[in-house]
C-alpha positions as a LaTeX table, in Angstrom:
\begin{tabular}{lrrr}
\hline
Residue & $x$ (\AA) & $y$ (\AA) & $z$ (\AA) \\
\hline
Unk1 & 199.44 & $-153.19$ & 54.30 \\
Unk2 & 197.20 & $-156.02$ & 54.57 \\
Unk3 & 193.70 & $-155.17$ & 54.06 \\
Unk4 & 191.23 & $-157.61$ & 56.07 \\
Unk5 & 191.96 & $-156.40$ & 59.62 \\
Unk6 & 190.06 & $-152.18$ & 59.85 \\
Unk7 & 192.35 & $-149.94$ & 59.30 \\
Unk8 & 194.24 & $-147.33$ & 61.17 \\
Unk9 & 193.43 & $-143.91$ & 59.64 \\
Unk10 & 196.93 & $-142.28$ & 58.23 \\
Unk11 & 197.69 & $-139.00$ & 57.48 \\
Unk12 & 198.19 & $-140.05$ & 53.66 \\
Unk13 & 194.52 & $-141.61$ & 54.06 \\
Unk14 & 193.28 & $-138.55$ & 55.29 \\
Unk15 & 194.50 & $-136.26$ & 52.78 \\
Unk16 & 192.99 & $-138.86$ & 49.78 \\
Unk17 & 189.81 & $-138.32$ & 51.26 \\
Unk18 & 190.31 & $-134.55$ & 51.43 \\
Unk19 & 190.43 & $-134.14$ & 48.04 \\
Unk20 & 187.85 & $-136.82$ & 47.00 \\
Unk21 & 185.53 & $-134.89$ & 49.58 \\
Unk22 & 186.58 & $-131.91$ & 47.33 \\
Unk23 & 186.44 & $-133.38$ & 43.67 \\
Unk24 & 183.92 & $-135.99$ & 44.08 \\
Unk25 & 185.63 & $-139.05$ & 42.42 \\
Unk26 & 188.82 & $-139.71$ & 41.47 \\
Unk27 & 190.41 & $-142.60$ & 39.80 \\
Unk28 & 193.66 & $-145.19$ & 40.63 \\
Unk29 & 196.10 & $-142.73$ & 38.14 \\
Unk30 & 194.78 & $-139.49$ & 40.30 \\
Unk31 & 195.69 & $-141.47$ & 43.47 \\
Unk32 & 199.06 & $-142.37$ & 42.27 \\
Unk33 & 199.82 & $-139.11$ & 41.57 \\
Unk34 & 199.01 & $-137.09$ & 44.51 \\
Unk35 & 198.54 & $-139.73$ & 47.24 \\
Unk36 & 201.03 & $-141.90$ & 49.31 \\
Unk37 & 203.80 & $-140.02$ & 47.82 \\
Unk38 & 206.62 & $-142.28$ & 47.82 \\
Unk39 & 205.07 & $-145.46$ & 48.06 \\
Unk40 & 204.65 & $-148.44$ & 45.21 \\
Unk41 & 201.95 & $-149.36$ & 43.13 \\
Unk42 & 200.95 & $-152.10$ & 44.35 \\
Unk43 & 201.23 & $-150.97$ & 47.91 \\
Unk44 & 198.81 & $-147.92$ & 47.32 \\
Unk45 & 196.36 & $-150.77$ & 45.42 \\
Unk46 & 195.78 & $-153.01$ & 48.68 \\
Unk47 & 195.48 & $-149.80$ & 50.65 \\
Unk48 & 192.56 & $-148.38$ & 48.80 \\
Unk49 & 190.99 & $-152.11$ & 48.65 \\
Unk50 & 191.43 & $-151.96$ & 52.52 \\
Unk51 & 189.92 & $-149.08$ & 52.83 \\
Unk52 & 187.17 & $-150.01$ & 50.34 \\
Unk53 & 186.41 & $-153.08$ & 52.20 \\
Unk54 & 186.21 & $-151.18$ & 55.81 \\
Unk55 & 183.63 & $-148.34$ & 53.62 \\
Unk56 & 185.87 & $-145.62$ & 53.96 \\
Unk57 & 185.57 & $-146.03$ & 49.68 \\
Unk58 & 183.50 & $-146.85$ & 47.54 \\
Unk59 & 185.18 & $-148.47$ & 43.98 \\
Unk60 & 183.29 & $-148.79$ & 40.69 \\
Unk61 & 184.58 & $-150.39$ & 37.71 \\
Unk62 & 183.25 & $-149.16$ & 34.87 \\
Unk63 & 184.16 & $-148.63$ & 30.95 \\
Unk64 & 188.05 & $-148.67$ & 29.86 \\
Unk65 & 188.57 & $-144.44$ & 28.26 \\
Unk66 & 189.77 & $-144.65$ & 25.01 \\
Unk67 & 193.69 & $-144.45$ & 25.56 \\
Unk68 & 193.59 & $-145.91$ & 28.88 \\
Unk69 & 196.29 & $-148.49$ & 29.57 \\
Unk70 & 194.34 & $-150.16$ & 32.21 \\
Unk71 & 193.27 & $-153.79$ & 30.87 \\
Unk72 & 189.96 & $-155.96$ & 30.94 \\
Unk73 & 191.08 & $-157.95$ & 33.74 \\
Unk74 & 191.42 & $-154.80$ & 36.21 \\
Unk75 & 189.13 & $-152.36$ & 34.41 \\
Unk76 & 189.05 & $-148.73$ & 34.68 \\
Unk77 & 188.33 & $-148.25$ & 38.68 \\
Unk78 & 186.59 & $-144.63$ & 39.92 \\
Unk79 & 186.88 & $-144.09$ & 43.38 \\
Unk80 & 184.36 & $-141.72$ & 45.82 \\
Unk81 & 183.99 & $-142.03$ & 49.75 \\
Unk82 & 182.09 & $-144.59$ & 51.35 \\
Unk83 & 179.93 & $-144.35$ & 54.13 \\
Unk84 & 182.82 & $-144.12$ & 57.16 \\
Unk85 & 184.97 & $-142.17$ & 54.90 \\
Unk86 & 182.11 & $-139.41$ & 54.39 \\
Unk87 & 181.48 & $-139.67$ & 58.44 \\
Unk88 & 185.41 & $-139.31$ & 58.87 \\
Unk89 & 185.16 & $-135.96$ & 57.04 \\
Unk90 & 182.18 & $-134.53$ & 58.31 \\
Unk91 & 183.87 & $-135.24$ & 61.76 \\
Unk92 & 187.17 & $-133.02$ & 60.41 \\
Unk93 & 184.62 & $-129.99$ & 59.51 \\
Unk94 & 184.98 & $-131.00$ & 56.07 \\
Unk95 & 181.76 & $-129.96$ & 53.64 \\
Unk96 & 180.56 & $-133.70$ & 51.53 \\
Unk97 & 178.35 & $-134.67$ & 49.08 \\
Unk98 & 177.29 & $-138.40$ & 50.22 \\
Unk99 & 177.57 & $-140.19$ & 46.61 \\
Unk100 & 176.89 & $-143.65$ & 47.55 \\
Unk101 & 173.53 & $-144.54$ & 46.66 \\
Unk102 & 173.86 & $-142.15$ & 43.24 \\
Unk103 & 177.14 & $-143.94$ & 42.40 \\
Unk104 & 175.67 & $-146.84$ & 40.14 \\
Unk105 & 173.23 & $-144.32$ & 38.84 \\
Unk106 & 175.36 & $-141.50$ & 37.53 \\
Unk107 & 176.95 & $-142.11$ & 33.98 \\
Unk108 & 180.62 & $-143.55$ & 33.69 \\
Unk109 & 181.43 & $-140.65$ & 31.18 \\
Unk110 & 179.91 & $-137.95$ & 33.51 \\
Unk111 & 182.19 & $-139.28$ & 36.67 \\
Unk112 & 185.43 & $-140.02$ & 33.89 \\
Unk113 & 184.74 & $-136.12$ & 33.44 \\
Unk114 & 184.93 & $-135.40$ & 37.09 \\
Unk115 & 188.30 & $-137.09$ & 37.70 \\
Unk116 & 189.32 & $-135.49$ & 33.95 \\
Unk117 & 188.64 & $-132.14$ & 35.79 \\
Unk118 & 190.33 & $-133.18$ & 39.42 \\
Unk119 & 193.21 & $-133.92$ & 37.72 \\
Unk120 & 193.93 & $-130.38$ & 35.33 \\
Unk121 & 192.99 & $-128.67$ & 38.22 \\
Unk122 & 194.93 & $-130.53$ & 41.19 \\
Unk123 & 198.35 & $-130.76$ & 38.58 \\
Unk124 & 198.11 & $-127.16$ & 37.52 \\
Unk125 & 197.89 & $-126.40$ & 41.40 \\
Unk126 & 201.04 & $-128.52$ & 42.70 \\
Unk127 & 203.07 & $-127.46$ & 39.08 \\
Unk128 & 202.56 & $-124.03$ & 40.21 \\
Unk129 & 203.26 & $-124.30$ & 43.61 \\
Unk130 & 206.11 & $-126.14$ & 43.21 \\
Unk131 & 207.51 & $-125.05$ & 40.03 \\
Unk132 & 209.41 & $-122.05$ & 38.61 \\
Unk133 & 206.52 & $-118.90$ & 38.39 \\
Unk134 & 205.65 & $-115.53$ & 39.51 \\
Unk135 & 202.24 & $-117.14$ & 40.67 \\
Unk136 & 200.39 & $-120.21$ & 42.26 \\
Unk137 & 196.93 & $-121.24$ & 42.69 \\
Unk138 & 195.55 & $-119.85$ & 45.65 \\
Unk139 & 191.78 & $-121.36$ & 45.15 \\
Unk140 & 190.13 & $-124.21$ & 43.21 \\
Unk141 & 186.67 & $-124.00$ & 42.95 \\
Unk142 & 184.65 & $-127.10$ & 41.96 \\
Unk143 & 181.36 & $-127.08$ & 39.36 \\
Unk144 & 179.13 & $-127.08$ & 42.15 \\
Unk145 & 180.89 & $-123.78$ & 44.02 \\
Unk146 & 181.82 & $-122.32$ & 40.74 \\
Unk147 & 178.40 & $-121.65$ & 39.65 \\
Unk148 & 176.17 & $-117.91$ & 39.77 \\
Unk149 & 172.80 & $-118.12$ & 39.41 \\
Unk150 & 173.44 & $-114.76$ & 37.09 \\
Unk151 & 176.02 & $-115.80$ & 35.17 \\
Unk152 & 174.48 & $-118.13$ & 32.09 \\
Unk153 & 178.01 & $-120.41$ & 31.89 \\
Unk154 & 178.85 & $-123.08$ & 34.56 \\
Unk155 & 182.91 & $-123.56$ & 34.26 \\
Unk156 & 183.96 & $-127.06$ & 35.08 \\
Unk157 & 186.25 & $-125.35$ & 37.49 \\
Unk158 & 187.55 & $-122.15$ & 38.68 \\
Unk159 & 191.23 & $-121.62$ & 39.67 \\
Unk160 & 192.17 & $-118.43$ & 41.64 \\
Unk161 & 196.12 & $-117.45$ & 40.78 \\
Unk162 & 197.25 & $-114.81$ & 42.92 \\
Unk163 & 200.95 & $-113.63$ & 42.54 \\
Unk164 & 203.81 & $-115.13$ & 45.16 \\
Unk165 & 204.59 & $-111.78$ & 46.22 \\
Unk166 & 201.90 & $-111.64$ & 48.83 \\
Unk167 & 202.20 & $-107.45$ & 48.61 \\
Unk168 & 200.64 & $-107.98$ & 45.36 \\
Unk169 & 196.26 & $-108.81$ & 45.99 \\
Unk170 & 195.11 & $-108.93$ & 42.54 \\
Unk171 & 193.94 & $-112.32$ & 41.51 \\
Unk172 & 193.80 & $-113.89$ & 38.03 \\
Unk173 & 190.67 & $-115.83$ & 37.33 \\
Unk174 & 191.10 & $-119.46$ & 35.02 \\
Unk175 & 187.86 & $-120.62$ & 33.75 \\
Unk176 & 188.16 & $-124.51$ & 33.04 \\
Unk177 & 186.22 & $-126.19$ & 30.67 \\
Unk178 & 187.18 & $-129.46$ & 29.64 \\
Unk179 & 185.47 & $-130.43$ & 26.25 \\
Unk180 & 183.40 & $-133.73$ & 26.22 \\
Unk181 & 182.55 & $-133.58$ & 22.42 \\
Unk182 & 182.44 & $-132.17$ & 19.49 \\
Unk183 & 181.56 & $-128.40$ & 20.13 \\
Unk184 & 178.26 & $-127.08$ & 18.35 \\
Unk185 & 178.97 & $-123.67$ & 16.95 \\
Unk186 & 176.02 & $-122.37$ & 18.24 \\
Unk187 & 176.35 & $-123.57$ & 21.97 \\
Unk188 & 180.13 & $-122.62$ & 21.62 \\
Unk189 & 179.43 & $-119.14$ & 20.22 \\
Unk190 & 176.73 & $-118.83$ & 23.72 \\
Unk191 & 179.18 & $-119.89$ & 25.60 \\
Unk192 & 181.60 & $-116.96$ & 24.36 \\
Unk193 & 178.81 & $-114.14$ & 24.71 \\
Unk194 & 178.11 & $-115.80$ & 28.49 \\
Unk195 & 181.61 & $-115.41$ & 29.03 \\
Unk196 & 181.97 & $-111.77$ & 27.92 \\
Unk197 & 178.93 & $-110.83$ & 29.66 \\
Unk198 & 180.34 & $-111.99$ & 32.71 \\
Unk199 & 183.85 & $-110.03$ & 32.53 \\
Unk200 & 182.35 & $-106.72$ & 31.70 \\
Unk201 & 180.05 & $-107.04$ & 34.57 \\
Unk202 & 182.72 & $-108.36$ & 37.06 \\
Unk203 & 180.56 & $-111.40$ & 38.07 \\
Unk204 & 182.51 & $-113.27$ & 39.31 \\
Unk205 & 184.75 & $-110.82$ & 41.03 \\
Unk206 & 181.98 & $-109.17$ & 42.92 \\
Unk207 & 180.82 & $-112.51$ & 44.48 \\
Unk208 & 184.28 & $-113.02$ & 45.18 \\
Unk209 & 185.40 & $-110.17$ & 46.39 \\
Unk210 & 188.29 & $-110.05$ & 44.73 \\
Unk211 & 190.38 & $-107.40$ & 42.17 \\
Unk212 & 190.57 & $-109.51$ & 39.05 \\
Unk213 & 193.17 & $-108.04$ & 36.87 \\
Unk214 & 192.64 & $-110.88$ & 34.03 \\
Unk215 & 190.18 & $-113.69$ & 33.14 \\
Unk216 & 191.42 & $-116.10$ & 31.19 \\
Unk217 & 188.90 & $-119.30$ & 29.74 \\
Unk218 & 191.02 & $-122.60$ & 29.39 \\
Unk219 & 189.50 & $-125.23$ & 26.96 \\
Unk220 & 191.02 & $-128.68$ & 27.57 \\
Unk221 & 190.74 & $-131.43$ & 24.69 \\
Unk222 & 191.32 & $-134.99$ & 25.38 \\
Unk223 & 190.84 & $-135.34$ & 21.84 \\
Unk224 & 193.34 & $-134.29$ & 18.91 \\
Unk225 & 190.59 & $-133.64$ & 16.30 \\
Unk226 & 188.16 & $-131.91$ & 18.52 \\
Unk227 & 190.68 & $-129.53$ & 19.67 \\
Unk228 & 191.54 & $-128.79$ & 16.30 \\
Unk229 & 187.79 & $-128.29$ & 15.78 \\
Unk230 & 187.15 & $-126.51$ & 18.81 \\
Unk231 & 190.12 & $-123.90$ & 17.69 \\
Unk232 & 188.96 & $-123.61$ & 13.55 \\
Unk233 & 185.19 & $-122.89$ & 15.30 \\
Unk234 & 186.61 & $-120.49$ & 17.41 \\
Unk235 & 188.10 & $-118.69$ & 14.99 \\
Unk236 & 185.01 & $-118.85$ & 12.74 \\
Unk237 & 183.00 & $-116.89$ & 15.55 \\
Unk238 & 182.33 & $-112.96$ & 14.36 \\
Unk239 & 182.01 & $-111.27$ & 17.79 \\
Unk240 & 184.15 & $-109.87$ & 19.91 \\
Unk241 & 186.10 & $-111.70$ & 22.95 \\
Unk242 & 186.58 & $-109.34$ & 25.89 \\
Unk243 & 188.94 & $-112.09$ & 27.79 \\
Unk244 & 191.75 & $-114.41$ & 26.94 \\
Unk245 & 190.30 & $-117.19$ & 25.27 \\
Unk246 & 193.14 & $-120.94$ & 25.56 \\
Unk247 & 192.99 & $-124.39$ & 23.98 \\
Unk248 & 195.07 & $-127.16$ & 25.22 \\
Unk249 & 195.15 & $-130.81$ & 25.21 \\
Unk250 & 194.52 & $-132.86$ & 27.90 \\
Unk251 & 197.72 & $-135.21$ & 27.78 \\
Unk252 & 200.13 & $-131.90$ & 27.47 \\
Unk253 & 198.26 & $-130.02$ & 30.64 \\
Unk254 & 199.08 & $-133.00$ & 32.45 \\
Unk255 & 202.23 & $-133.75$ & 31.26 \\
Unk256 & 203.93 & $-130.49$ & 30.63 \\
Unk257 & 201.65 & $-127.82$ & 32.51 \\
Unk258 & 203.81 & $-124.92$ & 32.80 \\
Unk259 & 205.12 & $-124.80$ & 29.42 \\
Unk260 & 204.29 & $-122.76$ & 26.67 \\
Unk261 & 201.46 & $-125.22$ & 25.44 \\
Unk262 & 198.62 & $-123.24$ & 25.30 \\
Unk263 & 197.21 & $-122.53$ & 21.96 \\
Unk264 & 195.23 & $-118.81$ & 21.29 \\
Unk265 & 193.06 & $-119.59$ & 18.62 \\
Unk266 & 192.92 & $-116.05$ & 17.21 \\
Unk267 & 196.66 & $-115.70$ & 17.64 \\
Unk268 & 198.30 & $-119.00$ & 15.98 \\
Unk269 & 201.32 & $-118.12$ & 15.01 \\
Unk270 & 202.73 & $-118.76$ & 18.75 \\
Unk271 & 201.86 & $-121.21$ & 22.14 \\
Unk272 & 201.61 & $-119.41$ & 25.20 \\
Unk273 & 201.94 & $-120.36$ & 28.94 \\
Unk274 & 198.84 & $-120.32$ & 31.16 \\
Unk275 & 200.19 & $-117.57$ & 32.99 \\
Unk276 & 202.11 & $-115.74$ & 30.82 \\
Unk277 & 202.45 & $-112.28$ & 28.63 \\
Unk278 & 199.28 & $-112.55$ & 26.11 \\
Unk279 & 199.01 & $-110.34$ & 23.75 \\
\hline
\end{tabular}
């Protein structure tokens, strides 16, 4: 693939800018994951810079995350559409949000959170489509189309389950939120009451029009000690929780995402899969 002459748009290319018209950014380990299947490194790396070059992308190098292999000399590289690639998907019918001129502008940790979210939600999507479970995730609803103007949270993410046995119509709502710091005890313990408040009054079910027969809120840690943190503060709130409240870490949602990994932080003498028996 050399990348000087324009490029002829492939079906791989298409479906890379699919989901960055979905997620927003992404970066080069999100691309090697779910794009090009089958093809090597370095081979994927001159196609994006072709495509980069030609304005289908756009790609920013910005700050190396801490536990990042990437080095100095290539830098940590986020990746959004560029002005033909956001043309290309408005021509498919696909809904965009033109980030071009608001690239430079937005902060590298808010856009590292973005592909941080892309990726939970696009791995726990293909693990349960493709792996071994009673259910898969139907639905994957960004910040922007995850948010109620009466509901006082706004999830990272929303995943629709629904069972495999398509006789079966109930749906299980995941709430993502992926922790960027340390968690104030007072914004978590809002966060909690928002949360509740939300259940009992179906919210999100209503606008959705779907029979929700669980919620269940997923924190994600990239972090060790603010995951441990996150769970002690948890279990230091008084209230009551009226859904199924998860911690995880980041690197074992990635890695392992169908296991039992999943920590309940009022319930710590086990793990738990994401989509299994709680008590």
């Amino acid at each position: 693939m050399g990348h000087k002459n324009k490029p002829r748009i492939l079906d791989d290319d298409i479906e890379l800018m699919i989901r960055i018209a979905r997620h927003g950014f992404v970066d080069m380990d999100y691309i090697q994951l779910f794009a090009y299947e089958g093809r090597k490194k370095e081979t994927i790396d001159r196609r994006i810079l072709q495509l980069a070059l030609h304005d289908f992308l756009i790609i920013e190098r910005t700050f190396i995350p801490a536990n990042h292999t990437a080095s100095f000399r290539t830098g940590y590289k986020i990746v959004t559409l560029g002005k033909r690639g956001l043309q290309y998907m408005e021509d498919m019918g696909y809904e965009t949000k033109d980030n071009t001129k608001a690239f430079l502008n937005y902060s590298p940790y808010y856009m590292y959170h973005q592909v941080q979210v892309a990726t939970v939600c696009d791995i726990l999507q293909q693990a349960y489509e493709q792996g071994v479970s009673n259910w898969y995730v139907d639905e994957i609803l960004n910040e922007k189309e995850a948010y109620l103007e009466e509901a006082s949270n706004r999830p990272d993410a929303v995943l629709i389950f629904k069972h495999k046995d398509r006789t079966k119509t109930s749906a299980v709502l995941v709430y993502l939120e992926l922790e960027r710091s340390y968690p104030k005890q007072e914004r978590l313990e809002r966060k909690i009451r928002a949360y509740n408040r939300l259940v009992n009054e179906e919210l999100y079910a209503n606008a959705l029009s779907l029979t929700v027969i669980d919620h269940r809120v997923l924190f994600v840690s990239k972090v060790r000690n603010d995951r441990q943190l996150l769970i002690r503060k948890i279990q230091e709130y008084k209230g009551k929780i009226d859904f199924n409240l998860l911690v995880a870490g980041y690197e074992n949602v990635t890695k392992e995402p169908l296991n039992d990994i999943y920590e309940m932080p009022l319930h710590v003498e086990e793990t738990y899969k994401l989509m299994g028996q709680l008590p």
